[in-house]
N, C-alpha and C positions, 0 to 999 in steps of 0.2 A: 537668106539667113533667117528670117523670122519665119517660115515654112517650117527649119530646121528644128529652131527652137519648139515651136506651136505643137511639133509631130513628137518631138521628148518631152511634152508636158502630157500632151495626151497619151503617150505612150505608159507614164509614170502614174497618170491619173488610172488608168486602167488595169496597171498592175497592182495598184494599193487596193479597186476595188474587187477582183479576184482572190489576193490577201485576205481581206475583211472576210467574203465570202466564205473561203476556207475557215478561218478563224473561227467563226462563227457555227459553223459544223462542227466543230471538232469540241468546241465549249461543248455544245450537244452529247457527244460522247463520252466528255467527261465528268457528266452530273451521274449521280451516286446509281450503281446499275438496281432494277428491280429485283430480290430475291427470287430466284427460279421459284415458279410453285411445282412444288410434286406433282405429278399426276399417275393415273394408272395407264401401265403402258399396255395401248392397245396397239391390237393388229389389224390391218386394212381389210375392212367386210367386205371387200368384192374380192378375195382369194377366190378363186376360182374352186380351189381345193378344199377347203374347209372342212368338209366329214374327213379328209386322209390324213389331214393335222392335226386333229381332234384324235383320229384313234390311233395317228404316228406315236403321238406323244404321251398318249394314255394320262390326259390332263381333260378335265372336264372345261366346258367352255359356257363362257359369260358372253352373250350377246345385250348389247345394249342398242336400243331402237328408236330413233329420235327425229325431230322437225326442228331445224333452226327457228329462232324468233319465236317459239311459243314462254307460255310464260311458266307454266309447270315442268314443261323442258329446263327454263332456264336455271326454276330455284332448286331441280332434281340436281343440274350442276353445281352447282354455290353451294348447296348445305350436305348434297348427298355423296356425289362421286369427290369433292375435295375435302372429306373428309379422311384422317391419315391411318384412321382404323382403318378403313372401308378399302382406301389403297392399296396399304400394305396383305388385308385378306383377300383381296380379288389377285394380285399379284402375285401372292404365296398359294395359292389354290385353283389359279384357274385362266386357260388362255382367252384374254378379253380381245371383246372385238368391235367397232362400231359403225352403226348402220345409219344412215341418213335415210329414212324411209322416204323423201323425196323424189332419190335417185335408184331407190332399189325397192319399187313395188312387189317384183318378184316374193322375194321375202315375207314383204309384210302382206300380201295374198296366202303364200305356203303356208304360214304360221296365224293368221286371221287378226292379225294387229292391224286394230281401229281407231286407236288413240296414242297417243305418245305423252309422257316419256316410256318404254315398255323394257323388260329385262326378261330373254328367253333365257333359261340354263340348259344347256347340255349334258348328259353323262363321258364319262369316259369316249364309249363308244359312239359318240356321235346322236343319241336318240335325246329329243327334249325331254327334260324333267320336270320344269317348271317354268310357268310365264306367269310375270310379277306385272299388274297393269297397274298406270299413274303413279303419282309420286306417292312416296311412304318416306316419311323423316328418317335420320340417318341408325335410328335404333334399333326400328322394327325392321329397317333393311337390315341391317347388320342381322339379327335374329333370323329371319326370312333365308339368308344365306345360307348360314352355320346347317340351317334344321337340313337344309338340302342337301349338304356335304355328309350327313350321318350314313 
């Protein structure tokens, strides 16, 4: 009998702490969610296709070229690309794309990108028009852009 009992206390003990466990997840879930942040929605740089999308679409192309972990990388994200000017105009003008030069030397050979953070642009049809090297604050980028789209 006391086997019995011993085996429903532990039984009872073990399902309060599975409870608790649960519980306690789910507290998790319910603190307050963080605001999506916008981003610019890019498309996966290793398409294979890339020039046939570029002149399917007849949409000039943003490539962005980058090193995790650097630190002008970083703050080219933080001040430059989260800005909602900068989104909204890469977005409305132009199919964006991004490159991990890490994983796609190929790339950063073809086009001679030495440093990172980098911005290749494309025309319409697929031909480069301009490459934007290291960071530029979110104004001159924005300017740097526009002049490019005339």
């Amino acid at each position: 009998m006391k086997k019995i009992i011993f085996a429903i206390i532990l039984l009872n003990l073990s399902a309060s702490s599975v409870f608790a466990q649960k519980n306690t997840h789910s507290k998790a879930k319910d603190e307050v969610p963080k605001k999506p942040v916008k981003e610019i929605h890019w498309i996966d740089g290793k398409e294979p296709d890339f020039e046939d999308s570029v002149k399917k679409y007849k949409k000039p192309a943003f490539v962005y070229v980058y090193i995790d972990g650097w630190e002008d990388v970083a703050r080219f994200n933080q001040n430059v690309l989260a800005d909602s000017n900068i989104i909204n105009f890469v977005d409305s003008n132009f199919m964006a794309y991004k490159v991990n030069m890490e994983f796609d030397m190929h790339n950063a050979m073809k086009f001679a990108i030495d440093g990172v953070p980098d911005v290749i642009l494309f025309d319409k049809n697929a031909a480069p028009m301009a490459i934007l090297k290291g960071y530029q604050d979110p104004k001159e980028f924005r300017k740097f852009l526009k002049q490019r789209l005339k």
